[in-house]
N, C-alpha and C positions, 0 to 999 in steps of 0.2 A: 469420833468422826473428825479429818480433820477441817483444818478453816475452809481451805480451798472449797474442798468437798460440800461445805453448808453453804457456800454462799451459790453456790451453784445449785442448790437443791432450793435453796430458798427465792434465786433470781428464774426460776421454771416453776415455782409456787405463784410468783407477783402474776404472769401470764402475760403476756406480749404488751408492748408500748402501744397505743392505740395510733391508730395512723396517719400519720400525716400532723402529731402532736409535735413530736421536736420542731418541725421545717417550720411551724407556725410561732411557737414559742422565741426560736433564734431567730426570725424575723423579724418580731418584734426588738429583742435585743440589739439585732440593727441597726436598724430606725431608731430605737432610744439611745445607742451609743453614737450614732453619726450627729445628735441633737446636742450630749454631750460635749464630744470633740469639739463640735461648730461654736457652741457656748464658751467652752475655754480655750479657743481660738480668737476668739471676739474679745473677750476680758483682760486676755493673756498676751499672743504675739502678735494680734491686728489681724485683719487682712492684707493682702498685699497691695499697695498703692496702684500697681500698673492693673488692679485685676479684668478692670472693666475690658483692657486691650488684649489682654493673655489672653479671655476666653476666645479673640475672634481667630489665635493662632493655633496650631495642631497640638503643640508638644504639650500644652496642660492638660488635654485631653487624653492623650497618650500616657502621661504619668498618672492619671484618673484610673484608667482600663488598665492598665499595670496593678495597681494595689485592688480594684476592684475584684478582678479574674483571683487573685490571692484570695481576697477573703471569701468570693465564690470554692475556693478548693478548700479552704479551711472548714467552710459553714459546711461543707457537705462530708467532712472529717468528723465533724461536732455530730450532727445528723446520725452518723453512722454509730460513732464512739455511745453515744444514748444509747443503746439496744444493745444487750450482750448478745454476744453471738454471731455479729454483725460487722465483716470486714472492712475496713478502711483504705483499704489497699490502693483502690484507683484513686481514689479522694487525693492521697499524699501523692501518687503518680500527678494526675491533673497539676495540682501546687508545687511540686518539682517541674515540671515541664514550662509552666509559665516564667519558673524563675531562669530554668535555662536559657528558655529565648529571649528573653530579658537581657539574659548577662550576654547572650551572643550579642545583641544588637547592640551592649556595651563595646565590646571585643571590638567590633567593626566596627565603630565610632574611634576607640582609641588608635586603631593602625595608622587611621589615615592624617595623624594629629604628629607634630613635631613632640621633642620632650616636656618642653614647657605645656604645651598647649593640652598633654597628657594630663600634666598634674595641673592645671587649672580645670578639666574637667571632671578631674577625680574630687579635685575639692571643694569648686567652685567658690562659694562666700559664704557658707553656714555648717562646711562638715563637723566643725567641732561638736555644733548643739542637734542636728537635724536627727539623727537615732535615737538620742535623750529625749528629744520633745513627742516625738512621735511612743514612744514607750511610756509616757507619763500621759500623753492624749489617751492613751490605749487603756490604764491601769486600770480605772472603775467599772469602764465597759467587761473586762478578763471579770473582774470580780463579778460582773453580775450574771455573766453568761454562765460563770461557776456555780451561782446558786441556783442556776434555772436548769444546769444540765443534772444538778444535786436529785433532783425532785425524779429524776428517770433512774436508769437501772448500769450505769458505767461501770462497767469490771473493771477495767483499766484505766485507773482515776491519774496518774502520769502522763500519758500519752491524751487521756483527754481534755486536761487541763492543758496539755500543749495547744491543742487544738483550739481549744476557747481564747490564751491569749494571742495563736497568732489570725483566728478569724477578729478578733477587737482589734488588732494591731492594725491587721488591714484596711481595718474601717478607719481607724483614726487616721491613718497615711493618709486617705482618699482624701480625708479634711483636712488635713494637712496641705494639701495642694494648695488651697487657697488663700496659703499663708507662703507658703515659699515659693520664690522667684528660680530656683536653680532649673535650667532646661538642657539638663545633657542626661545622654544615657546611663552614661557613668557614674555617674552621679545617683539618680537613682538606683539602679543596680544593686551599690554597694550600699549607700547611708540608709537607705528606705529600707531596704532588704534586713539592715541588721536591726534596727528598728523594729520593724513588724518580730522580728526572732529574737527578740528581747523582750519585748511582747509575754513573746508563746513561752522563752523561759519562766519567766514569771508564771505564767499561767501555769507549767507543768510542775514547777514548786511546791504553791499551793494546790492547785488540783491533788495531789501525793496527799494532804491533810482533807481538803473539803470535800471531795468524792471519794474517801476512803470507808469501807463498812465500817464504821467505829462503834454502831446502834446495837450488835450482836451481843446478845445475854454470852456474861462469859461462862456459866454451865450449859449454853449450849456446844459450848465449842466442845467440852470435855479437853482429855489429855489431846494434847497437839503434838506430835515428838518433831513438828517439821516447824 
């Protein structure tokens, strides 16, 4: 028999994910990685001094429901990726869409900007650290959602390990907000965006070792010629 073959006989042996298990499980993950985040944001880069004023303005709000909507598309990637059998397809459509209109609302941000005023809101004051901080807020969270999504049935432990770091990724951005002062589109767009997808690299790394069958008696595999 080969691998493929057993683990497919063996993931219709387990018998269906009980329902409404994952969505409960990664919501907690949520919630204990946003406490996370908020913890080594607090210890680590502050808060931001202006905070009490930024909340009374749009745009932190705006960069909030940007990373939120993301890891809403990722969590329901995660969601899906749990359950063999079970396409992910809109999931990534949903989380490509946001990020398109995202970059669009970039786009139109930067036309209407001379050249300088271009690269002052591509970079603002933190592009160096802002995708580094946000991927190191993200790391613990990726690992836990890793062992939580361990415990279900992911045939496709790559792709769902993506998914775990860039739904943690998201979450930490969202906390992330409250440490960084930058308010342009562009800005987010690019730094946040590769952030959270550095994130989900991570995640799809290890995901490739931690949600991999490795628990398989090697007599049952027998001869594999694949």
């Amino acid at each position: 028999m080969r691998t493929d073959e057993l683990i497919d006989s063996l993931v219709v042996d387990m018998g269906p994910t009980p329902r409404g298990e994952p969505e409960r499980k990664l919501a907690l993950v949520a919630a204990g990685g946003a406490l996370i985040a908020l913890a080594l944001v607090l210890a680590w880069l502050k808060l931001r001094p202006d905070l009490g004023e930024a909340v009374g303005r749009p745009f932190i709000w705006i960069k909030a429901g940007y990373t939120a909507l993301l890891a809403v598309g990722a969590f329901l990637a995660c969601e899906r990726l749990a359950r063999p059998g079970v396409s992910s397809a809109r999931a990534w459509a949903a989380f490509g869409a946001v990020v398109a209109v995202f970059a669009g609302l970039a786009l139109f941000e930067l036309i209407g900007l001379d050249p300088a005023g271009r690269i002052a809101a591509l970079r603002g004051g933190s592009w160096q650290v802002c995708s580094r901080n946000i991927a190191l807020l993200g790391a613990p969270t990726t690992l836990i959602a890793l062992a939580v999504l361990r415990g279900f049935a992911p045939t496709r432990p790559g792709l769902a390990g993506f998914a775990c770091g860039a739904f943690s990724g998201a979450v930490a951005a969202t906390v992330y907000g409250l440490h960084c002062p930058e308010a342009t589109f562009a800005f987010v767009a690019v730094w946040y965006t590769l952030g959270v997808l550095g994130c989900a690299a991570l995640g799809a790394v290890l995901g490739r070792w931690m949600l991999r069958w490795r628990d398989l008696a090697p007599s049952a595999l027998g001869s594999d010629p694949g």
